[in-house]
ZALUM-326013 format. One record per residue (C-alpha): residue number from 1; residue in three letters; x, y, z. Coordinates in Angstrom, 1 decimal, padded with zeros to 4 digits. Example, Ala and Ser with C-alpha at 12.3 -4.5 7.8 and 13.67 -1.06 7.14 Angstrom:
+-----+-----+--------+--------+--------+
:   i :  aa :     px :     py :     pz :
+-----+-----+--------+--------+--------+
:   1 : ALA :  012.3 : -004.5 :  007.8 :
:   2 : SER :  013.7 : -001.1 :  007.1 :
+-----+-----+--------+--------+--------+
//
This chain:
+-----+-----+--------+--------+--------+
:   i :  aa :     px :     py :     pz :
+-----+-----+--------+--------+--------+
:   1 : UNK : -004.5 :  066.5 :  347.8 :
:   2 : UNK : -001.2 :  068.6 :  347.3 :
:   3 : UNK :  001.0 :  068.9 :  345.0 :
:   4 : UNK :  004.3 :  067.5 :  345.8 :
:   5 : UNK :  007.3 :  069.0 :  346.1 :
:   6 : UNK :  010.9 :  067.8 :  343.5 :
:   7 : UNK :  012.2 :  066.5 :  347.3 :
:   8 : UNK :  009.2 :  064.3 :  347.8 :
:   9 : UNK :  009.5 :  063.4 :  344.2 :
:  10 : UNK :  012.7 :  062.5 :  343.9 :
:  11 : UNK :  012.1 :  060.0 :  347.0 :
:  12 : UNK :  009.2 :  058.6 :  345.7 :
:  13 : UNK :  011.3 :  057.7 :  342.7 :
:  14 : UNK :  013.8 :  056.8 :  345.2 :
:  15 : UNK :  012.1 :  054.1 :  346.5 :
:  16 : UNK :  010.4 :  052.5 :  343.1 :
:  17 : UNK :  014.0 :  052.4 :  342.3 :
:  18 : UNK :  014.7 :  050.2 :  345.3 :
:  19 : UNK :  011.6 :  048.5 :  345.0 :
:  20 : UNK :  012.1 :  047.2 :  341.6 :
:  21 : UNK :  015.4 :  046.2 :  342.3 :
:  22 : UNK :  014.2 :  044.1 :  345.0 :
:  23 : UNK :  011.4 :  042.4 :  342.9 :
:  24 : UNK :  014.1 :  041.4 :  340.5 :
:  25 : UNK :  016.7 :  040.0 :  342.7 :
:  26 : UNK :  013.7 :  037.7 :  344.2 :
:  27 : UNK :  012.3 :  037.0 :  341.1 :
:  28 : UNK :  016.0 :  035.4 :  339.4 :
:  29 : UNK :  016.2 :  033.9 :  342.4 :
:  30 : UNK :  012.8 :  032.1 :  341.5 :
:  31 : UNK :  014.2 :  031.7 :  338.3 :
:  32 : UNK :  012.0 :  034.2 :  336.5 :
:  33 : UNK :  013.3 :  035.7 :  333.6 :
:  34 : UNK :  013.0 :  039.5 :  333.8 :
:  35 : UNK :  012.0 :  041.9 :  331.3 :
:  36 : UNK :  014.3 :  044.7 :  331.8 :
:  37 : UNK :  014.6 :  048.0 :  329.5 :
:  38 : UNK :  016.7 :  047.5 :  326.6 :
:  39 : UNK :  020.2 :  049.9 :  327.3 :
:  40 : UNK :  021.1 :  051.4 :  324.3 :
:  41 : UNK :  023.7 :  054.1 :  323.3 :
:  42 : UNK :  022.8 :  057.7 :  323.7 :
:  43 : UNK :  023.4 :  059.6 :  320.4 :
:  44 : UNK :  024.9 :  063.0 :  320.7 :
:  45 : UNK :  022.4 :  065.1 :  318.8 :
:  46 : UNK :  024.1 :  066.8 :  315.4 :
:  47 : UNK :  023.5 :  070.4 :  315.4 :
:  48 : UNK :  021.5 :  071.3 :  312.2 :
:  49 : UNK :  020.8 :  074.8 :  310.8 :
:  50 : UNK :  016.7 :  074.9 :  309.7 :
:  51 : UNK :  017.7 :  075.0 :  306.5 :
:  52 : UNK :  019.2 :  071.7 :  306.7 :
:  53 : UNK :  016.2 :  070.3 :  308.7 :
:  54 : UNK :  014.4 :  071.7 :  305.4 :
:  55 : UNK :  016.7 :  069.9 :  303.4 :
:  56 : UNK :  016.9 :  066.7 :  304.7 :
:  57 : UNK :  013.2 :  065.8 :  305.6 :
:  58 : UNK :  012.5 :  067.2 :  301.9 :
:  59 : UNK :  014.2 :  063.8 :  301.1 :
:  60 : UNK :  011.9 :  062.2 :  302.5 :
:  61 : UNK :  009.0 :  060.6 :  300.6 :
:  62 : UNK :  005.9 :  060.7 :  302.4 :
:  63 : UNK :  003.7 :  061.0 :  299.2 :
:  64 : UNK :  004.1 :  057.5 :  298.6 :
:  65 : UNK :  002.6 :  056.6 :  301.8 :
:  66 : UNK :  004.9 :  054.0 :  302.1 :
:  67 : UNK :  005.6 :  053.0 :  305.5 :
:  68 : UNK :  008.4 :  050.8 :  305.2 :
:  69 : UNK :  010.7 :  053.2 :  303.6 :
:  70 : UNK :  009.7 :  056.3 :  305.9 :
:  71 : UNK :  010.7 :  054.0 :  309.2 :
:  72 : UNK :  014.1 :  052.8 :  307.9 :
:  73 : UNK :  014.5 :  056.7 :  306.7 :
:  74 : UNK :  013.6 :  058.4 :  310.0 :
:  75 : UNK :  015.4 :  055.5 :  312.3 :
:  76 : UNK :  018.5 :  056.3 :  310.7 :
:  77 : UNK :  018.8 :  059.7 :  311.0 :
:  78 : UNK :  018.0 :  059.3 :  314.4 :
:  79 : UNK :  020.6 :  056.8 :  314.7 :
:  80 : UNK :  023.1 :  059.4 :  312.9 :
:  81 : UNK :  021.8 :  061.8 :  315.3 :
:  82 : UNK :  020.4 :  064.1 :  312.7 :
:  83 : UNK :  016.3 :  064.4 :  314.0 :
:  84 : UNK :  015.6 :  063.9 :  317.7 :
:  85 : UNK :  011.4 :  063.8 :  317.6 :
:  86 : UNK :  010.7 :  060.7 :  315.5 :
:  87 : UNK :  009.6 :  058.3 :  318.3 :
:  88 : UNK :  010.5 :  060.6 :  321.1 :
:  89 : UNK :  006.6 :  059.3 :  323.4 :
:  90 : UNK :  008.7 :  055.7 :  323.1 :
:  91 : UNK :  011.8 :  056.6 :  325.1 :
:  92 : UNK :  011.9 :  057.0 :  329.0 :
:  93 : UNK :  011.8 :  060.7 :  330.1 :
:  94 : UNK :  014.9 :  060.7 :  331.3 :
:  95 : UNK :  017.2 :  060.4 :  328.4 :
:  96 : UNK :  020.5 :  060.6 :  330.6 :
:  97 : UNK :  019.4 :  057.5 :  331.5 :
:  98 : UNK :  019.7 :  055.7 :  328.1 :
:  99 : UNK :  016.6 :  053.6 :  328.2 :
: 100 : UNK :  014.3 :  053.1 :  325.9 :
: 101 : UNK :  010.1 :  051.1 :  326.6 :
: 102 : UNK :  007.1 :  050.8 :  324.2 :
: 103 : UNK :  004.1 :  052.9 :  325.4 :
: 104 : UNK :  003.2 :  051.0 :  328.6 :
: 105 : UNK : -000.9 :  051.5 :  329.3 :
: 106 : UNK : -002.3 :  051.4 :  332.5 :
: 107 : UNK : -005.5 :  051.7 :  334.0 :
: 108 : UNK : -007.4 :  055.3 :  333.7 :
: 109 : UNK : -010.3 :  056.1 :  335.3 :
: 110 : UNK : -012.4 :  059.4 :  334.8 :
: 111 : UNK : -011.3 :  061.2 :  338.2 :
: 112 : UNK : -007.7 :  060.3 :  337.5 :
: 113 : UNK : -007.6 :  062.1 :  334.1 :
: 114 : UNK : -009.8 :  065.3 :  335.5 :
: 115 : UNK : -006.8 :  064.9 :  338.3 :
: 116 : UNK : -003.6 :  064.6 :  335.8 :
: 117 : UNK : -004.5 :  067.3 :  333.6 :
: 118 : UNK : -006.4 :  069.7 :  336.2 :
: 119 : UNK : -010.0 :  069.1 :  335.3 :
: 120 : UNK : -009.0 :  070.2 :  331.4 :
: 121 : UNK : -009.7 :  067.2 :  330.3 :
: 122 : UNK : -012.9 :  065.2 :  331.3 :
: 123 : UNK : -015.2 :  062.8 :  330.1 :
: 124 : UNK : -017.4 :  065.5 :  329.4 :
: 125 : UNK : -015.1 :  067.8 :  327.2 :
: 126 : UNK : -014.2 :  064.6 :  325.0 :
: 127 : UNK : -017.6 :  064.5 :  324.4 :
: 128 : UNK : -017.8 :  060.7 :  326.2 :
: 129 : UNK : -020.1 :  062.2 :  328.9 :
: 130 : UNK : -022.4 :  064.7 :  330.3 :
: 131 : UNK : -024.7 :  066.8 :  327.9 :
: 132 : UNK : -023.8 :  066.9 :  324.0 :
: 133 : UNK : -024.0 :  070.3 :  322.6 :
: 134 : UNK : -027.9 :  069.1 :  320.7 :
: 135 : UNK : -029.5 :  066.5 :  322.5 :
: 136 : UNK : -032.6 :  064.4 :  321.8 :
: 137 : UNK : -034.8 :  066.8 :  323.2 :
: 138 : UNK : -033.6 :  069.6 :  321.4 :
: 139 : UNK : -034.5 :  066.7 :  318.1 :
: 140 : UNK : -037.5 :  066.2 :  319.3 :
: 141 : UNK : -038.5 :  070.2 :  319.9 :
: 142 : UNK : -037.2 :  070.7 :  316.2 :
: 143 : UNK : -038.7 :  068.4 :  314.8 :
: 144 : UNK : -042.3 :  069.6 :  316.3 :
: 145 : UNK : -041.6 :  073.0 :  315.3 :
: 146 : UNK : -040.9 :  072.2 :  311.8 :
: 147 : UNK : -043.9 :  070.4 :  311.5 :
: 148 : UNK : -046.4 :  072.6 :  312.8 :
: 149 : UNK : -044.7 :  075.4 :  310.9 :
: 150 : UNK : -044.9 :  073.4 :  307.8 :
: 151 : UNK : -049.0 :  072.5 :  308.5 :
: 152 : UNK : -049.4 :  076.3 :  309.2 :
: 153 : UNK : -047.8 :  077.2 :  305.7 :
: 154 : UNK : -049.7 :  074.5 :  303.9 :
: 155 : UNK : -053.1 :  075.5 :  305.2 :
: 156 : UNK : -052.0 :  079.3 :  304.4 :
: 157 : UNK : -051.2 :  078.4 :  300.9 :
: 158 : UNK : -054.5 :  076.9 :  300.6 :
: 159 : UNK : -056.2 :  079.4 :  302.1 :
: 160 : UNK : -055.0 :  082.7 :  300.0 :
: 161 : UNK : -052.9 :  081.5 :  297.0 :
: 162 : UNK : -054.9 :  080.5 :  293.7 :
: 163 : UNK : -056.7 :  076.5 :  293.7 :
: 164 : UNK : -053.8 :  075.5 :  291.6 :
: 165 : UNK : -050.8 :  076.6 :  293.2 :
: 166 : UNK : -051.9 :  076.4 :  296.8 :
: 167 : UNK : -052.5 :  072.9 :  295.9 :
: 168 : UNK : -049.0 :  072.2 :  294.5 :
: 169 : UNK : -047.3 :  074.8 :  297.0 :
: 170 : UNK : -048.8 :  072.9 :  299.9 :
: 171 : UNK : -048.0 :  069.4 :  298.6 :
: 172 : UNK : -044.3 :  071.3 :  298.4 :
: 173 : UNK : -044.7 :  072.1 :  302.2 :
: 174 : UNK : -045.8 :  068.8 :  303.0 :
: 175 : UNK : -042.4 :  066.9 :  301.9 :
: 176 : UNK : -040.2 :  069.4 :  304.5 :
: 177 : UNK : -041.4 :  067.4 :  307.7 :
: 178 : UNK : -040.4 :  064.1 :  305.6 :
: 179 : UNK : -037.1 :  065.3 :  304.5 :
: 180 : UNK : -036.0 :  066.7 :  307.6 :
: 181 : UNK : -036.7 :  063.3 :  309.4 :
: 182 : UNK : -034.5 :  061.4 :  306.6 :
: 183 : UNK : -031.7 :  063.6 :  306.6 :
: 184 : UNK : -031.9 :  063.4 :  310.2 :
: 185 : UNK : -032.6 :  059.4 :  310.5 :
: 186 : UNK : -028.5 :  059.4 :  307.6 :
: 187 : UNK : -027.1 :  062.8 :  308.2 :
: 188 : UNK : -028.2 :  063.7 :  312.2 :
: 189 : UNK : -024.9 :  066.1 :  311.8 :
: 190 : UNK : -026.3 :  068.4 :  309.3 :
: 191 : UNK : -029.6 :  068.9 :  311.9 :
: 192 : UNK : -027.5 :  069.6 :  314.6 :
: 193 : UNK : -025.3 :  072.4 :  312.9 :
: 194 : UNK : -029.2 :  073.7 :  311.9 :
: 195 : UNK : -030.6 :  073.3 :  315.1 :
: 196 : UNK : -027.0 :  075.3 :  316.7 :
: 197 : UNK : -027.1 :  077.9 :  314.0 :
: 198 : UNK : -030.9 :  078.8 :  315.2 :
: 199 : UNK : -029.7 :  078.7 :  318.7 :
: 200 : UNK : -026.8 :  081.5 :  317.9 :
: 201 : UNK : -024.6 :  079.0 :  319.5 :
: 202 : UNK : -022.5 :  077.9 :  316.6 :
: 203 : UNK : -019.1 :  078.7 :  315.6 :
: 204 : UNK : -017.8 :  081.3 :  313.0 :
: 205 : UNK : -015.5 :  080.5 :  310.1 :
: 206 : UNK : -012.1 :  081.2 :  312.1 :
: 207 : UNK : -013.1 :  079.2 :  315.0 :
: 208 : UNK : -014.0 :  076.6 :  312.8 :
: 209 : UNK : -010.8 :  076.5 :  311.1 :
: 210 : UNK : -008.5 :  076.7 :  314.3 :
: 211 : UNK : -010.3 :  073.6 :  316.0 :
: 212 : UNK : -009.9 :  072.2 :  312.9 :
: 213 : UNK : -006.1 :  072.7 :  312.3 :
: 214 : UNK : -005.5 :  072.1 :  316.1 :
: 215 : UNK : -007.0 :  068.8 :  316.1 :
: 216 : UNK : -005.3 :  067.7 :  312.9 :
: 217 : UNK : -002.0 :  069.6 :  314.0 :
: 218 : UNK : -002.6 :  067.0 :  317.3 :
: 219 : UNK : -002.8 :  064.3 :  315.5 :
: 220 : UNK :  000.3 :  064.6 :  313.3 :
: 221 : UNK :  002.6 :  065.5 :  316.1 :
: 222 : UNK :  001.7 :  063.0 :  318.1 :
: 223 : UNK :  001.8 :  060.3 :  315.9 :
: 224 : UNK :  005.3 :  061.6 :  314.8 :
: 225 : UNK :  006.4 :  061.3 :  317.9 :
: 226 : UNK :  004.9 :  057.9 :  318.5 :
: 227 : UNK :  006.6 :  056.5 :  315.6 :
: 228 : UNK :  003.4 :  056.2 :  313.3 :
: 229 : UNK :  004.5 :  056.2 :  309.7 :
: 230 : UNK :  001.8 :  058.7 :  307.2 :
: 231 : UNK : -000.7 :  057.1 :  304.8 :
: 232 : UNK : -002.2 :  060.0 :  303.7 :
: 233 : UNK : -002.4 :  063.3 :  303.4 :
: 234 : UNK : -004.8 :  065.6 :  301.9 :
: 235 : UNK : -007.2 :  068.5 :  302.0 :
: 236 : UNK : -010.9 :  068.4 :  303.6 :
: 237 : UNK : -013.2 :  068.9 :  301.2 :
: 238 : UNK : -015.5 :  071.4 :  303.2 :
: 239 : UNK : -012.8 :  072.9 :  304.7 :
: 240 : UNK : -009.9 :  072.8 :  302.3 :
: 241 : UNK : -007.3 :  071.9 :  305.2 :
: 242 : UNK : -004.5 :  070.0 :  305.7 :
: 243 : UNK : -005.9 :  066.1 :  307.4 :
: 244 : UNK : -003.5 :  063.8 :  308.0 :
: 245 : UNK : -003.9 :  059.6 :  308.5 :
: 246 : UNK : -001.4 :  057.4 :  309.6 :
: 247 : UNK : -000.5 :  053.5 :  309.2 :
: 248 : UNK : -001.5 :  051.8 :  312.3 :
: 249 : UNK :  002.0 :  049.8 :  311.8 :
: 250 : UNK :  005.2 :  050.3 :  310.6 :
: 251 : UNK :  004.7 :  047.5 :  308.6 :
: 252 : UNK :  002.0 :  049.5 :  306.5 :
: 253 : UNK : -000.9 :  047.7 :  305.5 :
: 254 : UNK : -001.7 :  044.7 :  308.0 :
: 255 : UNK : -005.1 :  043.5 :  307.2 :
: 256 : UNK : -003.8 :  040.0 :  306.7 :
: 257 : UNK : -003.0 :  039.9 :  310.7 :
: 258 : UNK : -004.1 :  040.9 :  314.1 :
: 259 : UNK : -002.9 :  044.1 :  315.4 :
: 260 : UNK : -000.5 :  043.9 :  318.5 :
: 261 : UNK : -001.3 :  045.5 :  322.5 :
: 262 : UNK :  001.8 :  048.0 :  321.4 :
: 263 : UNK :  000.4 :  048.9 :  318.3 :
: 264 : UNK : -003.4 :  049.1 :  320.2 :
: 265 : UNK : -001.6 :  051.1 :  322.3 :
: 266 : UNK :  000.2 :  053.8 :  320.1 :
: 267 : UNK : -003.0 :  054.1 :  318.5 :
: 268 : UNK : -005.3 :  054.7 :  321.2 :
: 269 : UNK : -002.8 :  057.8 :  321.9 :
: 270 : UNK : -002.6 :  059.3 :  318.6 :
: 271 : UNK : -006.6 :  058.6 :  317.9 :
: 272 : UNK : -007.5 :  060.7 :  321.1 :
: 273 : UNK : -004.8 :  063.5 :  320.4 :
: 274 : UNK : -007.1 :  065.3 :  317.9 :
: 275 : UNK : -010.2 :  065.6 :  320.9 :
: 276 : UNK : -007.8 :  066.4 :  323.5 :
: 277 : UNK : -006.6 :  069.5 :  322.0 :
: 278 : UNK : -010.0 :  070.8 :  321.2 :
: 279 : UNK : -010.6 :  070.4 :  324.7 :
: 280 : UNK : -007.4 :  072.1 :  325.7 :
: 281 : UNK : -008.3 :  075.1 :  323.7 :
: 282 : UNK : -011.8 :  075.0 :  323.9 :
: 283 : UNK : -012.9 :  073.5 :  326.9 :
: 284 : UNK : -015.0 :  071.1 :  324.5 :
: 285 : UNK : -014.5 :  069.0 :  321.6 :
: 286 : UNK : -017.1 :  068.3 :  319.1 :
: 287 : UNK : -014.1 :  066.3 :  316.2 :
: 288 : UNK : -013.4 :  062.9 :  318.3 :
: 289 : UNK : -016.5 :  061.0 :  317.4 :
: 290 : UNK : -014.7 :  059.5 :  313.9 :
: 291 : UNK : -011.5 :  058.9 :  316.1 :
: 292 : UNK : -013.3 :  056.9 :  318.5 :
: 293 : UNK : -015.0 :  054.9 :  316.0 :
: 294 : UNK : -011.9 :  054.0 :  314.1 :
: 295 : UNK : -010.6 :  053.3 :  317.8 :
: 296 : UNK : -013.1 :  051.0 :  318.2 :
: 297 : UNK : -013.1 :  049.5 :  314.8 :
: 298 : UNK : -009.4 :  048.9 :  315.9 :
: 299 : UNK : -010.1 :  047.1 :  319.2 :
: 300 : UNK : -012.1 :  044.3 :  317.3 :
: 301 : UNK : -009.0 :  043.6 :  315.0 :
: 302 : UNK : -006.8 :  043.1 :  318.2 :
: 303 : UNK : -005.0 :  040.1 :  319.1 :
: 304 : UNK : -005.7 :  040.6 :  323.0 :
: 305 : UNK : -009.4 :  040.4 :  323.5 :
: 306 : UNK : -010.9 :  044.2 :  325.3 :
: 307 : UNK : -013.9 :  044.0 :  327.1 :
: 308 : UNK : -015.6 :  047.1 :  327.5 :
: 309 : UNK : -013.8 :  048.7 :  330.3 :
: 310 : UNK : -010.6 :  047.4 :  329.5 :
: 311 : UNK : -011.3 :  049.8 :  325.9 :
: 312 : UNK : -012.5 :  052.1 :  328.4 :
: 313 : UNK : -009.1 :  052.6 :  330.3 :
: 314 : UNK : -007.2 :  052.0 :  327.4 :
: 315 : UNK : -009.1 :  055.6 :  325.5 :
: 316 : UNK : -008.4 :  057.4 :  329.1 :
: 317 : UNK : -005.0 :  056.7 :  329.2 :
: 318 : UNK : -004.7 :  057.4 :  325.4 :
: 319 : UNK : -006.2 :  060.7 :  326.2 :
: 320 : UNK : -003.8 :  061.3 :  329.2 :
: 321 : UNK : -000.8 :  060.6 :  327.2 :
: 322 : UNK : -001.6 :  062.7 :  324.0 :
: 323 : UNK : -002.2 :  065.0 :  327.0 :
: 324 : UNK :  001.3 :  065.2 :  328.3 :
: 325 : UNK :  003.1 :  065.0 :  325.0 :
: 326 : UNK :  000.6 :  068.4 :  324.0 :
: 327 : UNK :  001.7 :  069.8 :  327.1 :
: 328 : UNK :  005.3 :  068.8 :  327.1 :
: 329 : UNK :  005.8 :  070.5 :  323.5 :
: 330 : UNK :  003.4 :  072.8 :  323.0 :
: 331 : UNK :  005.8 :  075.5 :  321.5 :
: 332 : UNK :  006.3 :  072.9 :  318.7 :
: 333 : UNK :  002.5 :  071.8 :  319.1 :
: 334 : UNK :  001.2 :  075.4 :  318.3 :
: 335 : UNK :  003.7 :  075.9 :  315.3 :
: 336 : UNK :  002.6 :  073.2 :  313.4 :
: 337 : UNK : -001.0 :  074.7 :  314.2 :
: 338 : UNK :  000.1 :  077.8 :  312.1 :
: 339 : UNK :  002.0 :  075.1 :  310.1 :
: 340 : UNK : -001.8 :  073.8 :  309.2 :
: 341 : UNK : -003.5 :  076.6 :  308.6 :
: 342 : UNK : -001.0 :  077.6 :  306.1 :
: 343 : UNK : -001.5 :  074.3 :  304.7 :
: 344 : UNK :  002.4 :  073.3 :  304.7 :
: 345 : UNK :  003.4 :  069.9 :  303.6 :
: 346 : UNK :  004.5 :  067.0 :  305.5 :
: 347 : UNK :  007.7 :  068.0 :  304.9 :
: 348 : UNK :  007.7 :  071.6 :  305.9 :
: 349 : UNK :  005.8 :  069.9 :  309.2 :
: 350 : UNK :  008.6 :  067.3 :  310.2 :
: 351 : UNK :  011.0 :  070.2 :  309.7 :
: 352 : UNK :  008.9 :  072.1 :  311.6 :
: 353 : UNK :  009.1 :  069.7 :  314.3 :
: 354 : UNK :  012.6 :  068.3 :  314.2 :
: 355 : UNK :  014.0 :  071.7 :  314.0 :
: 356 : UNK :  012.7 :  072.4 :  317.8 :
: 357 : UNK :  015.0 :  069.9 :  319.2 :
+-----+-----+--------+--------+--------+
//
């Protein structure tokens, strides 16, 4: 493989030009209807100080979490030509063009993302493949060494404390084998982070906090640029930072109907955002496992039916896109990191964003 020169580019997209203009003609000439982009007018972009970027997404209340009323608010100052981002990933790449498509999935497969974003992102930095960071064996050796450390103490209490307290000390000893099995049989998280710390493999406290800011800091603009209106956002408890959650609609709260491919689609996208940019910084991500949860918990409330590797292509090519739009505006991308870590508001984050266009 090679990569291509902008001649043999601009041919290819030459002839997909031609191509689809072919498949058209013979297709009305079947009598088929075709579903061509929508043309709309472009809208010359209004040139706003930051201070008036500041000013007008201030306006904006995103508190509320109401959906409704953020959409019609951030469609029409797109329309006025005020912000530029909100629901940039849904309009072709060529704006000059003045066409505008829904997020269009196709088919991912593992070697094509390792190919697309040169072998940054894989199955095994998602965390979807390959070795996890603590794996059953390392369970299983940890769990043999706390119980033979645990009969070793017992039978030392025993052996030189007084009759009454090395009885109760080793009845104490005896319940660590049995609490570390329940908290790992409810809480297997908490083991692992034991089990890393041991190993000297863990992270420290800035580390922590920048994987942690960069995969929320994914997440938001992504979904901002998707279109996704916020439903919440708050602090982490362990971590006090910034986490932001999104409506999966526009509509807001939808749990009386099925969820639509485009919104399955816009989704997928912003779920895999946060584990992508782990991986882009850090080579591995260990935050996705929630997202792909809540991405699967999404797929069962679908109108279209996904079979296993149908979700399968459908997380890949969320992960390629959130990918591109990373890469695409990552000046942007890496202020609202900073953005996060000085837990700004949603506010000071759209401004943040609409302000780089």
């Amino acid at each position: 493989l090679h990569a291509m020169s902008d001649a043999e580019i601009a041919a290819l997209r030459e002839q997909a030009a031609k191509a689809r203009e072919e498949a058209n003609r013979l297709a009305k000439e079947l009598g088929k209807d075709i579903d061509e982009p929508k043309k709309v007018d472009v809208i010359p972009k209004v040139s706003l100080s930051k201070e008036e970027v500041s000013k007008i997404s201030g306006s904006i209340d995103f508190a509320a979490g109401d959906a409704v009323a953020q959409v019609q608010k951030l469609d029409s100052l797109v329309e006025e030509g005020k912000f530029g981002m909100w629901k940039k990933a849904t309009r072709e790449p060529t704006v000059s063009t003045a066409l505008f498509r829904s997020l269009r999935p196709y088919p991912v497969s593992l070697n094509m993302l390792s190919q697309r974003t040169g072998d940054r992102i894989t199955g095994e930095s998602l965390g979807v493949g390959g070795d996890p960071d603590v794996n059953l064996d390392d369970f299983k050796d940890a769990t043999i060494a706390v119980t033979l450390g645990s009969t070793a103490l017992a039978i030392a209490a025993l052996a030189l404390l007084p009759e009454n307290v090395g009885a109760t000390v080793c009845y104490l000893i005896a319940l660590v084998p049995v609490a570390w099995i329940g908290i790992g049989s409810s809480s297997p998280q908490i083991l692992a982070g034991a089990i890393m710390a041991a190993r000297g493999d863990g992270e420290s406290n800035e580390d922590r906090d920048d994987r942690i800011c960069r995969h929320e800091a994914a997440h938001f603009l992504c979904g901002y640029l998707c279109g996704l209106p916020v439903k919440q956002y708050s602090l982490l408890e362990d971590s006090g930072l910034p986490c932001v959650e999104f409506h999966v609609s526009a509509e807001g709260e939808i749990s009386n109907r099925e969820l639509e491919p485009e919104e399955i689609a816009t989704m997928s996208v912003v779920a895999m955002s946060g584990a992508v940019a782990e991986a882009m910084k850090f080579e591995q991500a260990r935050g996705g496992e929630n997202d792909l949860l809540q991405l699967e918990s999404l797929f069962r409330r679908s109108k279209e039916f996904y079979g296993a590797a149908k979700q399968q292509d459908l997380t890949r090519w969320g992960a390629l896109v959130s990918y591109q739009l990373l890469n695409d505006h990552r000046s942007v991308y890496e202020s609202l990191v900073d953005a996060f870590k000085s837990k700004k508001s949603v506010m000071e984050c759209v401004a943040i964003v609409e302000g780089s266009c």
